[in-house]
DSSP file (Angstrom, degrees, kcal/mol; ACC not computed):
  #  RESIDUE AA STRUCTURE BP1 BP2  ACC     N-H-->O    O-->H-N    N-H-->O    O-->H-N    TCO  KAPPA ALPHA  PHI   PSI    X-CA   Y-CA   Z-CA
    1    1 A X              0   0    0      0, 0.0    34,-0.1     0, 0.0    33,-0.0   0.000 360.0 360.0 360.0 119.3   10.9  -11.0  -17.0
    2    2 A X        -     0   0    0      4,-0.1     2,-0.2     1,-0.1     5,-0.0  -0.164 360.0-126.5 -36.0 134.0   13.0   -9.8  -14.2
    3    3 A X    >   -     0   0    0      1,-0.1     3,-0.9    32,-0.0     4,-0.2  -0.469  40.7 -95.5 -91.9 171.0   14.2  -12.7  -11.3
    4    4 A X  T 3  S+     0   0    0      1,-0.2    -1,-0.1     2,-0.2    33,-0.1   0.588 121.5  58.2 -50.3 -22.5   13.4  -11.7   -7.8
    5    5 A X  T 3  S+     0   0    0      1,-0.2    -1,-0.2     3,-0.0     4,-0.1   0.809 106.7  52.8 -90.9 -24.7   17.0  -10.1   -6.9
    6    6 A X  S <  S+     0   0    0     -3,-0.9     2,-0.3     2,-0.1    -1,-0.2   0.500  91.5 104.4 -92.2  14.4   16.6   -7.7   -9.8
    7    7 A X  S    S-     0   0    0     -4,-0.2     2,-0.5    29,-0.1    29,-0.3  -0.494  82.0-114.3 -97.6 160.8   13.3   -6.6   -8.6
    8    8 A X  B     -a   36   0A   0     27,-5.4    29,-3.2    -2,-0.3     2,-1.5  -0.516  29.3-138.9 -72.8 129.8   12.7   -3.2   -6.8
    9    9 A X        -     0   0    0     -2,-0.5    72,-0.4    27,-0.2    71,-0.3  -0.429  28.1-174.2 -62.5  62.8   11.7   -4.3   -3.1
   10   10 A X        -     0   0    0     -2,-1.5    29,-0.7    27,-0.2     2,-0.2  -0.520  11.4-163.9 -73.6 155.0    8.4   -1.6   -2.0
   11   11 A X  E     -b   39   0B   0     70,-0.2    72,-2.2    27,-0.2     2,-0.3  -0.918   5.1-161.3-121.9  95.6    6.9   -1.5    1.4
   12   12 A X  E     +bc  40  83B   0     27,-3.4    29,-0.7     9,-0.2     2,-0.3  -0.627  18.8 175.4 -79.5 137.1    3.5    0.3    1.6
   13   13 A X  E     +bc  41  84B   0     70,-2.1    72,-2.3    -2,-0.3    73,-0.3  -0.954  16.4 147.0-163.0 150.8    2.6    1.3    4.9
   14   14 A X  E     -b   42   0B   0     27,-1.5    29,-2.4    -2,-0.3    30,-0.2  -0.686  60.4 -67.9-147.6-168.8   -0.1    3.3    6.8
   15   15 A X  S    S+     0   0    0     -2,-0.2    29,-2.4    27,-0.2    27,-0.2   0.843 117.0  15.0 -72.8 -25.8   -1.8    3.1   10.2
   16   16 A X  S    S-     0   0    0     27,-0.2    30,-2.7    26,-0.2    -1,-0.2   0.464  78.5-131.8-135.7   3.1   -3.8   -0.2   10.2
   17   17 A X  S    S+     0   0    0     24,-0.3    52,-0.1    28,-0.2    25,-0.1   0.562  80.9 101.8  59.2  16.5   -2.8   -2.3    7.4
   18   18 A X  S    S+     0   0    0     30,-0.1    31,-1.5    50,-0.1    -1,-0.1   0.863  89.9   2.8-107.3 -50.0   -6.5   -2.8    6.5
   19   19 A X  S  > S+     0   0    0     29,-0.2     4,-2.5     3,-0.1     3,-0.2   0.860 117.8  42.7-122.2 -87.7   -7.4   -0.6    3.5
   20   20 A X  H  > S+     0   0    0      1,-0.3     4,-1.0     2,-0.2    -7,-0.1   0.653 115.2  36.4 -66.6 -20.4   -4.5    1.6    1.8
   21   21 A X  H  4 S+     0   0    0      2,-0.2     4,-0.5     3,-0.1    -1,-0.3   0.388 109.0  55.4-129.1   0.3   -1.9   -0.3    1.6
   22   22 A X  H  > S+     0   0    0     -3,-0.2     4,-3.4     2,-0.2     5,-0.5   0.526 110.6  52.4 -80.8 -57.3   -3.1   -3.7    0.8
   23   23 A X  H  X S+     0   0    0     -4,-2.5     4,-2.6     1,-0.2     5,-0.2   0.977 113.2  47.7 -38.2 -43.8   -4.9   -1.9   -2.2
   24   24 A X  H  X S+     0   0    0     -4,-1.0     4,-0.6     1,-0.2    -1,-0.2   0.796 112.3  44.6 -77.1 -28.2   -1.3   -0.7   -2.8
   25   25 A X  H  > S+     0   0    0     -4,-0.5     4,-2.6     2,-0.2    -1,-0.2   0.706 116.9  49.7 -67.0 -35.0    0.2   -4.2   -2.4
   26   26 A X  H >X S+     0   0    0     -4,-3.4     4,-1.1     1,-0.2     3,-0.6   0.983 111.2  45.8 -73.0 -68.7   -2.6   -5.7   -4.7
   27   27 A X  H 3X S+     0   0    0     -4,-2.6     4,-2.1    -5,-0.5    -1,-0.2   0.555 114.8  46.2 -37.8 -35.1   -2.3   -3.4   -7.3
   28   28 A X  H 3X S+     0   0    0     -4,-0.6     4,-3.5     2,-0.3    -1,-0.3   0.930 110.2  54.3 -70.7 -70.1    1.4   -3.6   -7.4
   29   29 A X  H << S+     0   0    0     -4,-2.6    -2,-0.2    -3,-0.6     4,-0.2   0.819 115.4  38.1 -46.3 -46.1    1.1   -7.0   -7.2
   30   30 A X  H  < S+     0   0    0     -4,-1.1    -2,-0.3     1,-0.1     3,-0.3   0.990 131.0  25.0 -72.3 -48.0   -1.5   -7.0  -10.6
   31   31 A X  H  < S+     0   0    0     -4,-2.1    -3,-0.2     1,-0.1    -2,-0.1   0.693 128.4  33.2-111.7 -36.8    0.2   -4.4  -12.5
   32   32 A X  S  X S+     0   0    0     -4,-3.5     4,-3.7    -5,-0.2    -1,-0.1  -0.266  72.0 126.8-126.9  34.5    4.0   -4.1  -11.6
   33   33 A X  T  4  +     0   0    0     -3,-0.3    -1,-0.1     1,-0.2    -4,-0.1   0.819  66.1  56.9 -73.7 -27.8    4.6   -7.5  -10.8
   34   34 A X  T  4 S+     0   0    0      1,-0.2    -1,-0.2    -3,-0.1    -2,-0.1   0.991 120.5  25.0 -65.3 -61.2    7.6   -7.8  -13.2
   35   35 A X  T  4 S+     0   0    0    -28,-0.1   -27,-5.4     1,-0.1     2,-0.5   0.858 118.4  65.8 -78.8 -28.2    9.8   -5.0  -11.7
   36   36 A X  B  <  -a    8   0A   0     -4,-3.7     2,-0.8   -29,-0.3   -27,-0.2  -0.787  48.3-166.8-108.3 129.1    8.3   -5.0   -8.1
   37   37 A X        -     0   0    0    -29,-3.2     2,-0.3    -2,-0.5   -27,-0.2  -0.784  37.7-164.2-106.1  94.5    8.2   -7.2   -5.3
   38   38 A X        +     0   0    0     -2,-0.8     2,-0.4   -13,-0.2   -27,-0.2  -0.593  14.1 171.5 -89.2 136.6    5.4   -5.2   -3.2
   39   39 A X  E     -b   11   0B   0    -29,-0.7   -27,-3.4    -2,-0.3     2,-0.3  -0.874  15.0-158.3-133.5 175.0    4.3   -5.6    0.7
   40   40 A X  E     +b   12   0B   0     -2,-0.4     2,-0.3   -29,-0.2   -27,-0.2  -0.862  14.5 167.0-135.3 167.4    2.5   -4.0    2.5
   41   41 A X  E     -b   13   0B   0    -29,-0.7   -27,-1.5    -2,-0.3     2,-0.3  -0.889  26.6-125.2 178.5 171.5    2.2   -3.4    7.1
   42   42 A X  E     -bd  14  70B   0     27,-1.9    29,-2.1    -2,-0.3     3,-0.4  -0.853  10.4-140.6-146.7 121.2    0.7   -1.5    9.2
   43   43 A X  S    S+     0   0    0    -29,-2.4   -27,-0.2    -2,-0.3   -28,-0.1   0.819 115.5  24.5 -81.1  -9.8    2.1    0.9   12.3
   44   44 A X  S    S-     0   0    0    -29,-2.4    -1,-0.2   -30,-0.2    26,-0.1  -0.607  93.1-157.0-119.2  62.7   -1.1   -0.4   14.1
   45   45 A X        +     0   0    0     -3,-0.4   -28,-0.2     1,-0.1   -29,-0.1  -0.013  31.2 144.8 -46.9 127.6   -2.0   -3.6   12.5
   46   46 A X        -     0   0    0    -30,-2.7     2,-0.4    23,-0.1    22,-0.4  -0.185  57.2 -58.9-128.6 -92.0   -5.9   -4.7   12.8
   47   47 A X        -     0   0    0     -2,-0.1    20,-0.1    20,-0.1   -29,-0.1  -0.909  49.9 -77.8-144.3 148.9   -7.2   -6.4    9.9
   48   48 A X        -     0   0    0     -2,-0.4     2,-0.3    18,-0.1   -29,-0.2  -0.165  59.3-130.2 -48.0 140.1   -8.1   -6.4    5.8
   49   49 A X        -     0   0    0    -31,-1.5     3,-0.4     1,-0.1     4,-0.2  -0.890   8.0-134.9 -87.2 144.9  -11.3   -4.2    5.8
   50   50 A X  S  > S+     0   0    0     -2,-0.3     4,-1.1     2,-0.2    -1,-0.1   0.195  99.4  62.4 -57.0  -1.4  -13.6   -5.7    4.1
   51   51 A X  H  > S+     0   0    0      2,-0.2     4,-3.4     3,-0.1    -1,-0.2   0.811 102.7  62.5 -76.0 -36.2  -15.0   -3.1    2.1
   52   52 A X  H  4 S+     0   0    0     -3,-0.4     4,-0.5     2,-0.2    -2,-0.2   0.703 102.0  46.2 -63.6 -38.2  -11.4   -3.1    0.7
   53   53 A X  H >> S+     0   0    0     -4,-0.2     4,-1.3     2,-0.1     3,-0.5   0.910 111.3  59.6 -88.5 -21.7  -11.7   -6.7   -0.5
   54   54 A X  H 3X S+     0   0    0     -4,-1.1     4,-2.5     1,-0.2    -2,-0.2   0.911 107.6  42.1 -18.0 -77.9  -15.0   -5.4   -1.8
   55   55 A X  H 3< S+     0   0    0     -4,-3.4    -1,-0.2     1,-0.2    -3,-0.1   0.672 114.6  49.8 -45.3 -29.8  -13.4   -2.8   -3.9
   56   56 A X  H X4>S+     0   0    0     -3,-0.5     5,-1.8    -4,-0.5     3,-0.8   0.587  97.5  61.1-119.1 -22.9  -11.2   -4.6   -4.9
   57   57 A X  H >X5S+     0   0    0     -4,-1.3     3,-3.1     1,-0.3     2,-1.5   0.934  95.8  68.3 -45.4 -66.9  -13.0   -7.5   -6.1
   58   58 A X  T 3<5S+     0   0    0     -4,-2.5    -1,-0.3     1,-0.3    -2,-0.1  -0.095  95.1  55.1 -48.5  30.6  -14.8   -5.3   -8.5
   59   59 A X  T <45S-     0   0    0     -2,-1.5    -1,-0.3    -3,-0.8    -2,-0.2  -0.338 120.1-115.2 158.0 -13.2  -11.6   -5.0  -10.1
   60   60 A X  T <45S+     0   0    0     -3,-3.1     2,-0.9     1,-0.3    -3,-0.2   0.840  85.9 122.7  60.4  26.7  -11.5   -9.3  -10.4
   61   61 A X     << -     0   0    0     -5,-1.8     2,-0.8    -4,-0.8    -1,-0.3  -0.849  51.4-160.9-109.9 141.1   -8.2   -8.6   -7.8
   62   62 A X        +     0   0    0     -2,-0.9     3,-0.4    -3,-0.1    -9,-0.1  -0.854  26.9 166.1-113.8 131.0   -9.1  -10.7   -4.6
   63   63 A X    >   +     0   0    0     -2,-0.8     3,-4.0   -10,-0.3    -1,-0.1   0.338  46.8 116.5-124.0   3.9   -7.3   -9.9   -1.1
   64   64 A X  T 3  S+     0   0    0      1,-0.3    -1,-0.1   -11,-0.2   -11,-0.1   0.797  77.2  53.3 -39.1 -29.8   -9.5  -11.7    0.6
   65   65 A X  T 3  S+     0   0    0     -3,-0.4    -1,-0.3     2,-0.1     2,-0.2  -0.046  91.2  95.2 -92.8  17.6   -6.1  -13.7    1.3
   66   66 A X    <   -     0   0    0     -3,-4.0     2,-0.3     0, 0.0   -18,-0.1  -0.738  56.3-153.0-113.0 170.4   -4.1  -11.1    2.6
   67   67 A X        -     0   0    0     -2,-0.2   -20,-0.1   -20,-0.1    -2,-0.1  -0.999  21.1 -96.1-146.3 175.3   -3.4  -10.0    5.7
   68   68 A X        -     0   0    0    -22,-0.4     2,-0.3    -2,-0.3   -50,-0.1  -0.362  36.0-179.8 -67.5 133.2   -2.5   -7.5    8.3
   69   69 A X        -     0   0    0    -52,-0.1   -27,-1.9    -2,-0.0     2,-0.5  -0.913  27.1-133.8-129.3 144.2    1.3   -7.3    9.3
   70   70 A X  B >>  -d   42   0B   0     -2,-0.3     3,-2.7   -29,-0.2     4,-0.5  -0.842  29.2-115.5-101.5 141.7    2.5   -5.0   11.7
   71   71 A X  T 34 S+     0   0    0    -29,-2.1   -28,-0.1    -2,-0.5    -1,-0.1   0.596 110.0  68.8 -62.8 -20.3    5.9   -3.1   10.2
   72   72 A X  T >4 S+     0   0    0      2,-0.1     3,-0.6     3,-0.1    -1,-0.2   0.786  93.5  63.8 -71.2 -24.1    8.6   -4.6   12.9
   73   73 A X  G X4 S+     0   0    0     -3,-2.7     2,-1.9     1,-0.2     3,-0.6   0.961 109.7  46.2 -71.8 -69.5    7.9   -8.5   11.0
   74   74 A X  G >< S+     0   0    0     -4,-0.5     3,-0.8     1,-0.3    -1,-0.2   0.126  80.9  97.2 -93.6  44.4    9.4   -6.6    8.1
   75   75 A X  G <  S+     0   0    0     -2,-1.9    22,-0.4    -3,-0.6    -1,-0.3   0.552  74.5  63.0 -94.6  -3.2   12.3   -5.0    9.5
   76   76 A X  G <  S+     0   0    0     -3,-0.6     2,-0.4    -4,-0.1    -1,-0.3   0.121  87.1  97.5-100.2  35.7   14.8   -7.6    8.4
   77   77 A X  S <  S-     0   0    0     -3,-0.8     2,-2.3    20,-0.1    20,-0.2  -0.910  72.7-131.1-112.7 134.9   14.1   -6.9    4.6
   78   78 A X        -     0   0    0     -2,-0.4   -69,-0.2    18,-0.1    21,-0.1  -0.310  26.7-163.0 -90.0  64.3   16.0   -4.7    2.6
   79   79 A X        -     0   0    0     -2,-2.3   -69,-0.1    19,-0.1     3,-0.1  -0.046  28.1-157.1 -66.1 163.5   13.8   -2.4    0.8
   80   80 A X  S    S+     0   0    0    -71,-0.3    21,-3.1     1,-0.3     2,-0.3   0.954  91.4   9.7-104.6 -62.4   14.8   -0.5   -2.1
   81   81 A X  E     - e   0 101B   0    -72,-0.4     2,-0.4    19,-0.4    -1,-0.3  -0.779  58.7-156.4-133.8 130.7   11.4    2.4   -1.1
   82   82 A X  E     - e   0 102B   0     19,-2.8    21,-0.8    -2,-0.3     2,-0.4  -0.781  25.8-149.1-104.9 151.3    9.1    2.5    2.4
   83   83 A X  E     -ce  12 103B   0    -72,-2.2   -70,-2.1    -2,-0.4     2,-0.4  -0.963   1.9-149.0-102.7  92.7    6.0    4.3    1.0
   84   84 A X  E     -ce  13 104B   0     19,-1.4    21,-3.2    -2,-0.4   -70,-0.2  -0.641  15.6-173.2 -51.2 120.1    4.6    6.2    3.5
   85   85 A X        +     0   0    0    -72,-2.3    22,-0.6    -2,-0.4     2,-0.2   0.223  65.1  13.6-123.7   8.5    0.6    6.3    2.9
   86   86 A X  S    S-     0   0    0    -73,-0.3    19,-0.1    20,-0.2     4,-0.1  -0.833  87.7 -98.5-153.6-171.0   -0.9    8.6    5.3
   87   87 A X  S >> S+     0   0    0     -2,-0.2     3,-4.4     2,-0.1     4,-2.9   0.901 118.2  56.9 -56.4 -61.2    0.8   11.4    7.8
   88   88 A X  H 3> S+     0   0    0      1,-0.3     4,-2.1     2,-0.2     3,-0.4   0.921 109.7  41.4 -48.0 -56.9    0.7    8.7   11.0
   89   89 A X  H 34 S+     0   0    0      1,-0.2    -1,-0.3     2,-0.2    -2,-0.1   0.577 113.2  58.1 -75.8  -2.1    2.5    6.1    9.3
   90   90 A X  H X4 S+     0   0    0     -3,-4.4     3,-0.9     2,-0.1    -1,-0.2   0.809 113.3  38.5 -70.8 -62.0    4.8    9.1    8.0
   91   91 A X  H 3< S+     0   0    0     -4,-2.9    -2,-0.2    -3,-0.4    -3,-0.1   0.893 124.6  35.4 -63.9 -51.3    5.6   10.1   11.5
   92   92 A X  T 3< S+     0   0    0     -4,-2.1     2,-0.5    -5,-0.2    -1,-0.3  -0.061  77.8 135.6 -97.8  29.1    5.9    6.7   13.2
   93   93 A X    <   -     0   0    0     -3,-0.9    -3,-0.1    -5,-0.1    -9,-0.0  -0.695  55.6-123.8 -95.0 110.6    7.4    4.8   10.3
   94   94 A X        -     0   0    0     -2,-0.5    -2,-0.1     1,-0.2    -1,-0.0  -0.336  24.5 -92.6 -82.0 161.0   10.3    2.7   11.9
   95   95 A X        -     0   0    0      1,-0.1     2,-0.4    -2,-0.0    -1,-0.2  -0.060  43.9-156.8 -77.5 139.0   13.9    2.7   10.9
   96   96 A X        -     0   0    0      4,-0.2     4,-0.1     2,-0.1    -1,-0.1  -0.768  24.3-101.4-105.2 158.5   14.6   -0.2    8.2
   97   97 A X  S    S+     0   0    0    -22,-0.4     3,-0.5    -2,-0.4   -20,-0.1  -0.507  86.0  10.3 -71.5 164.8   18.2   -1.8    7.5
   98   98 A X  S    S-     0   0    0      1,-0.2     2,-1.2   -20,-0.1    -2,-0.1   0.196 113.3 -42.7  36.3-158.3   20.0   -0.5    4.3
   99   99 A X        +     0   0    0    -21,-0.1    -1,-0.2     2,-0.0     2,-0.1  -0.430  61.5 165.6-110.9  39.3   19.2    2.3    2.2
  100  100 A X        -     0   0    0     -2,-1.2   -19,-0.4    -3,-0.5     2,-0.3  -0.511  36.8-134.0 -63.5 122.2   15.3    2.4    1.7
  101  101 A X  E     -e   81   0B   0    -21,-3.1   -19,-2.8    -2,-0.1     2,-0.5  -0.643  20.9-127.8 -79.8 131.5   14.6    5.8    0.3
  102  102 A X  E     -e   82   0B   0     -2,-0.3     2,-0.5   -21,-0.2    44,-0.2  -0.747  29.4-171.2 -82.0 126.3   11.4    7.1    2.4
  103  103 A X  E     -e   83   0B   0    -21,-0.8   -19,-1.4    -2,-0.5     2,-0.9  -0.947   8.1-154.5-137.0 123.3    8.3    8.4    0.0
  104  104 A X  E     +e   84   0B   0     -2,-0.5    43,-1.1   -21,-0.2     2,-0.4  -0.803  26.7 146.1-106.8 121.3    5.4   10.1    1.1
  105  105 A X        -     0   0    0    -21,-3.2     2,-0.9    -2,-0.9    -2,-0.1  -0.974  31.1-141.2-142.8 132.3    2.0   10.2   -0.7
  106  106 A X        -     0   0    0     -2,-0.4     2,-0.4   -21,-0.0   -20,-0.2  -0.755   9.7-163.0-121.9 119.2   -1.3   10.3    1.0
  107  107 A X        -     0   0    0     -2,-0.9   -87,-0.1   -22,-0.6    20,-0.1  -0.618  32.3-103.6 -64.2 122.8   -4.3    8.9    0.4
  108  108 A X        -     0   0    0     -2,-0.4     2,-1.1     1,-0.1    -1,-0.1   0.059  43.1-136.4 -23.6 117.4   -8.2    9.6    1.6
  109  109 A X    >   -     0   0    0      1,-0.2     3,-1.8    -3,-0.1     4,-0.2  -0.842  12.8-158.6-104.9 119.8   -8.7    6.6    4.4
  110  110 A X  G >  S+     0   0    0     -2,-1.1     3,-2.0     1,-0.3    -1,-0.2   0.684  73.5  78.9 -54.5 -23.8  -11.6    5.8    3.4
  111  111 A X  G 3  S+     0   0    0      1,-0.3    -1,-0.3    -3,-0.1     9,-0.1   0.684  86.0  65.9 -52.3 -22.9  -12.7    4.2    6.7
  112  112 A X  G <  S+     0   0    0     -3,-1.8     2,-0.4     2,-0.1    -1,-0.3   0.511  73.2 109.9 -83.4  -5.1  -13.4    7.4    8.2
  113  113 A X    <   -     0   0    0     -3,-2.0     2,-0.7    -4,-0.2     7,-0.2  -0.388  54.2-152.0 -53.5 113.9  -16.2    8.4    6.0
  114  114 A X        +     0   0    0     -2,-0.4     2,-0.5     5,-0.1    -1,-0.1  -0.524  48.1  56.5 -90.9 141.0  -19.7    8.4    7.6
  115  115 A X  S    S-     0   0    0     -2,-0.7     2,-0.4     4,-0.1     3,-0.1  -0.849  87.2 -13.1 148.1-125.5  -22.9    7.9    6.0
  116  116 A X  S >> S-     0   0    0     -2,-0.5     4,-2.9     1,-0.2     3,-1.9  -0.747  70.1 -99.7-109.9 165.0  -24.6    5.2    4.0
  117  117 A X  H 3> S+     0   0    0     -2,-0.4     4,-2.7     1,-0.3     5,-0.3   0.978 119.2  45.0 -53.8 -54.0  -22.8    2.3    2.5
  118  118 A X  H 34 S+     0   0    0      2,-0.3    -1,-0.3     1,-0.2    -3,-0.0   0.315 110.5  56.6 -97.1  27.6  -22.4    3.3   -0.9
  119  119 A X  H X> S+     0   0    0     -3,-1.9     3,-4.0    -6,-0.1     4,-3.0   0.654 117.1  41.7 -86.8 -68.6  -21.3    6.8    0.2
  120  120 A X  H 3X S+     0   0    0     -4,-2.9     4,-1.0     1,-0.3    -2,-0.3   0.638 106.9  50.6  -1.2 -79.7  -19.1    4.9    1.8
  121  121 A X  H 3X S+     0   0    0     -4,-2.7     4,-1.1     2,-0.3    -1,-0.3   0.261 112.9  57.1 -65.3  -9.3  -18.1    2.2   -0.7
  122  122 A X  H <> S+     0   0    0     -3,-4.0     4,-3.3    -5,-0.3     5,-0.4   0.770 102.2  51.7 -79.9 -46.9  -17.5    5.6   -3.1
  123  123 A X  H >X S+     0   0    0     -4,-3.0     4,-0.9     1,-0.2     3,-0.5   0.844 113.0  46.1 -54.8 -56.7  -15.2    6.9   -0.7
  124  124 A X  H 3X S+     0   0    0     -4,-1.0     4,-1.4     1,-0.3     3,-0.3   0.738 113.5  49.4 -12.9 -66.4  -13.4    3.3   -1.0
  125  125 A X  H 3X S+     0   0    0     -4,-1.1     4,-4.8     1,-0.2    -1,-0.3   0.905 104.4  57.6 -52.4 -47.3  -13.5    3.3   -4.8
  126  126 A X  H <X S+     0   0    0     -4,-3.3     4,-1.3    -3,-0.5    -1,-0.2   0.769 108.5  43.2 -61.3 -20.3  -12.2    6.5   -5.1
  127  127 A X  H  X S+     0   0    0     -4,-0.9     4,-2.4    -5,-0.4    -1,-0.3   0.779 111.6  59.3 -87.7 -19.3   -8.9    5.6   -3.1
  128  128 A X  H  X S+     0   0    0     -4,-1.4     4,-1.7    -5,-0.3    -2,-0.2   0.996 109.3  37.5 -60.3 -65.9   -8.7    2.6   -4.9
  129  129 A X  H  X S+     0   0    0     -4,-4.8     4,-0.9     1,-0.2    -1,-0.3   0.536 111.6  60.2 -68.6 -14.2   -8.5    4.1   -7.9
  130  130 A X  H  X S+     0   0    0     -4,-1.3     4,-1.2     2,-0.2     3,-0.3   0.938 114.6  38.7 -28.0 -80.6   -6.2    7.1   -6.5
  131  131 A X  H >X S+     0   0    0     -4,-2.4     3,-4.5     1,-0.3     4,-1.3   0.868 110.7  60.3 -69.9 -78.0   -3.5    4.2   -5.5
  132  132 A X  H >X S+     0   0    0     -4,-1.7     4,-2.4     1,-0.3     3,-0.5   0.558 109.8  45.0   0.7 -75.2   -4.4    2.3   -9.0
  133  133 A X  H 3< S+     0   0    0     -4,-0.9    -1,-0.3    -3,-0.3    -2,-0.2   0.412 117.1  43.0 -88.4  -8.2   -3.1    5.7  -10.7
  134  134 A X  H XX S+     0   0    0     -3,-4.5     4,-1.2    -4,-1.2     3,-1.1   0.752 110.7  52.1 -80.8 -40.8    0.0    6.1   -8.4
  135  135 A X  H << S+     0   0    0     -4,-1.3     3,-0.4    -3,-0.5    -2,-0.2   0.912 106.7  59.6 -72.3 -26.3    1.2    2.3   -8.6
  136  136 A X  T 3< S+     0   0    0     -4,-2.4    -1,-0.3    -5,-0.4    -3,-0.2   0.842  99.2  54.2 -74.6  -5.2    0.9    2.8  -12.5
  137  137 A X  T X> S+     0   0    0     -3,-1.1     3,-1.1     3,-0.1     4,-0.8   0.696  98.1 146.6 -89.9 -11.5    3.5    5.6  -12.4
  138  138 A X  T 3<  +     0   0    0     -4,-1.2     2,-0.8    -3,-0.4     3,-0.1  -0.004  49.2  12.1 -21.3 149.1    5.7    3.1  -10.6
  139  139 A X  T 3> S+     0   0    0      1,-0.1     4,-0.5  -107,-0.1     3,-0.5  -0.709 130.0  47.2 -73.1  -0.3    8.9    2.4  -10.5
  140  140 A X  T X4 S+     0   0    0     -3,-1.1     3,-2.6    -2,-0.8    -2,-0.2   0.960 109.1  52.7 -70.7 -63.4    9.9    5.8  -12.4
  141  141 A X  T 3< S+     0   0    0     -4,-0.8    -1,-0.2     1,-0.4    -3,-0.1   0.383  94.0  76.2  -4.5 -38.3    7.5    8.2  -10.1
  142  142 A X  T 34 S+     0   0    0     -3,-0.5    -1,-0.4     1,-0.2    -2,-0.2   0.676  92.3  52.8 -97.6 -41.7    9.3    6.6   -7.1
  143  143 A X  S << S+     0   0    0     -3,-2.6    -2,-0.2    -4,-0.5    -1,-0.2   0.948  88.5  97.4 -61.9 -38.2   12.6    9.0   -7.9
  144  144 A X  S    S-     0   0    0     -4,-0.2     3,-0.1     1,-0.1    -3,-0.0   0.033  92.3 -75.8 -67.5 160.0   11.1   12.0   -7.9
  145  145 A X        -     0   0    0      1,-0.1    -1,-0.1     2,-0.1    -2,-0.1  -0.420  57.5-104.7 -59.6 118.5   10.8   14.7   -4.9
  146  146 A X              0   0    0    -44,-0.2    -1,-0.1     1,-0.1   -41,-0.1   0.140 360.0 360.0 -62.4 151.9    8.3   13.5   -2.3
  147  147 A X              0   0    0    -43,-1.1    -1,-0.1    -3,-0.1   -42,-0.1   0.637 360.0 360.0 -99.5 360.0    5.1   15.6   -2.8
């Protein structure tokens, strides 16, 4: 098992710190725990949606305990990777100390889906399982040429 200095340092980040990038932090956190130390913030922090601990529940991962951070508390961390996780947070993503390589991949926010709940709560699943199937190509996926 890898100690905490040999581990890669990620920062997922999107607009609101509610949805994508707490999935991305959980998931990280279940899957890639050995190589990765993951966090997650927000360029417009509000709070975990709860459809997102929903989601994510089904999955026996709980985030019920996480919460939103706006991306200026982690600007004295030296990340190895920023993930960028929408356009917005692409665009406004603020400068970090040392040599964090910037990577853009974007994900469906699910919050913006209208309809009934479990339209809803698909659109939800489906990003879940979208960021699930990125964080498992993790740390290798993370050299390659931003898509």
């Amino acid at each position: 098992m890898s100690s905490p200095k040999d581990k890669i340092k990620v920062l997922f980040l999107c607009t609101g710190n509610s949805c994508r990038s707490q999935i991305a932090e959980a998931w990280t956190n279940h899957l890639k725990s050995d190589l990765i130390e993951p966090y997650s913030a927000g360029i417009r922090p509000s709070a975990v949606n709860t459809r997102a601990v929903k989601v994510m529940a089904e999955e026996q991962i709980d985030i019920s305990s996480q919460t939103s951070k706006h991306a200026d508390e982690l600007l004295g961390i030296d990340f190895d990777y920023v993930v960028t996780l929408c356009d917005n947070a692409r665009d406004n993503c603020p400068r970090f100390t040392g040599n964090a390589k910037l990577i853009h991949r974007v994900f469906e926010d699910p919050t913006l889906i209208i309809g009934s709940e479990e339209k809803i709560l698909a659109a939800f699943r489906k990003t879940r399982d979208n960021i699930k199937a990125f964080i498992e190509t993790l740390p290798e996926s993370l050299e390659k040429k931003s898509a």
